[in-house]
C-alpha positions in Angstrom: 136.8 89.1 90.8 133.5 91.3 90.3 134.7 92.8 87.6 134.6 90.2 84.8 130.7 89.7 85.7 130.2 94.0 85.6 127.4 93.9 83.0 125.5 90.8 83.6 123.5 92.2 86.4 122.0 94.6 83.7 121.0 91.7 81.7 119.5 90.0 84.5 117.7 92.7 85.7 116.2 93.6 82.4 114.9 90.1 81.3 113.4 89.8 84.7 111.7 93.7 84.0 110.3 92.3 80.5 109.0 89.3 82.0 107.5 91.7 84.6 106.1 93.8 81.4 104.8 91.2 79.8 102.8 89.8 82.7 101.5 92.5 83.1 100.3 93.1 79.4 98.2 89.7 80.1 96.7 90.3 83.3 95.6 93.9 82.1 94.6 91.7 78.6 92.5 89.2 81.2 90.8 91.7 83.4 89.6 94.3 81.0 89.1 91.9 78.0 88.0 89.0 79.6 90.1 86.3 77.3 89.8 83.1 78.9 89.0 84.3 82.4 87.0 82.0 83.7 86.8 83.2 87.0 85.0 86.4 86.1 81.1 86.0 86.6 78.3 88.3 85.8 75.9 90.0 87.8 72.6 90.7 87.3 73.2 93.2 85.1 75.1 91.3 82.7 78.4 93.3 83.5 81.6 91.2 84.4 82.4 91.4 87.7 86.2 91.1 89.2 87.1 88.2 91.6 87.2 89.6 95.3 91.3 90.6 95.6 92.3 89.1 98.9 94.5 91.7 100.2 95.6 90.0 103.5 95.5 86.3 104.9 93.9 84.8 107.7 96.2 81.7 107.4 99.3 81.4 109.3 100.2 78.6 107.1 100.0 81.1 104.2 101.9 83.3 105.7 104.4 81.2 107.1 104.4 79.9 103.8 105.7 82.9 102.5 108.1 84.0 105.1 111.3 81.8 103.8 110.7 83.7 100.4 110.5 87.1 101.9 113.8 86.3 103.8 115.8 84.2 101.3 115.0 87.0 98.6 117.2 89.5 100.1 120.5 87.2 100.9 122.4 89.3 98.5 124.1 91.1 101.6 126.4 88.4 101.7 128.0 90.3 98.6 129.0 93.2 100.4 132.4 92.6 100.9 132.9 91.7 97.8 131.5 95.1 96.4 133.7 96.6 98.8 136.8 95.5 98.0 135.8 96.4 94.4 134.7 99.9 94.8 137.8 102.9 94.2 137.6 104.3 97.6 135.1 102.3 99.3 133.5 104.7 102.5 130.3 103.8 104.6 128.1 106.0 103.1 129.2 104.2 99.5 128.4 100.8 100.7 125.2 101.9 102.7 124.4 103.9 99.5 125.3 100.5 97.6 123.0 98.3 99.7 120.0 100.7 99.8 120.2 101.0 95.9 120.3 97.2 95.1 117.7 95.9 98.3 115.4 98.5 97.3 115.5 97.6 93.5 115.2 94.0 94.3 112.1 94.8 96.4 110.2 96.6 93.9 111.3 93.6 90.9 110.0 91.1 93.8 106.7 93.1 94.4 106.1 93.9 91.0 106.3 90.1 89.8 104.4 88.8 92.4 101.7 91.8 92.5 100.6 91.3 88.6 101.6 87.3 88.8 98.0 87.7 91.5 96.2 90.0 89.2 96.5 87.5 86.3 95.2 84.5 88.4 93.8 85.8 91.5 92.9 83.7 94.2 93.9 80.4 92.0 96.9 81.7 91.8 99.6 78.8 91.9 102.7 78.3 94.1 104.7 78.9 91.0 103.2 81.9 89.0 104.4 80.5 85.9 101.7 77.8 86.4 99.0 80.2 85.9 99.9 81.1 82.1 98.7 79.0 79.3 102.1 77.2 77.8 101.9 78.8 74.6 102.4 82.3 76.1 
């Protein structure tokens, strides 16, 4: 039953929002500060300059890389009957309601991680984003 498990979906989806938060405190903290980006040059000027943000691959091995992640992320449809059976009066525009609510949510989590887990690291970003932070953080 769903209902013994109500609240840890709140808990979830608030340590995975600090985590979020917090890499995103050190990316802005690497960028703008500069602390221990090595990856920043200077120009002729002596100003820092950003590394070039590659907004779209050329690699199909990147991008079928990435496509079992893309799909795999959203498999939690397969709780919809589940959610069903435990809603009051359960009606299509409910569980359509239900399903928007929770894939859109878990889209912007999934874009938000990866987007500043890239702006940390850049183009040596690591398969695992975690990699790209120093241990003690």
């Amino acid at each position: 039953d769903l209902y013994a498990l109500r609240h840890i979906c709140y808990v979830g989806f608030t340590s995975v929002c600090v985590i979020v938060l917090t890499m995103a405190v050190r990316a802005v903290q690497r960028n703008s500060l500069g602390n221990g980006n090595e990856s920043m040059e200077m120009d002729t000027a002596g100003q820092r300059q950003l590394p070039k943000v590659k907004y779209f691959t050329t690699d199909l091995g990147d991008a079928m890389f990435a496509f079992p992640i893309i799909v795999l992320s959203f498999l939690c449809a397969f709780n919809v009957v589940e959610v069903q059976g435990a809603l009051q009066s359960p009606t299509r525009s409910q569980l359509k309601s239900v399903l928007r609510t929770s894939i859109s949510l878990s889209f912007v989590l999934f874009e938000a991680f990866g987007l500043v887990g890239y702006l940390y690291a850049y183009d040596a970003c690591q398969g695992n984003i975690f990699l790209n932070f120093d241990a003690a953080d």
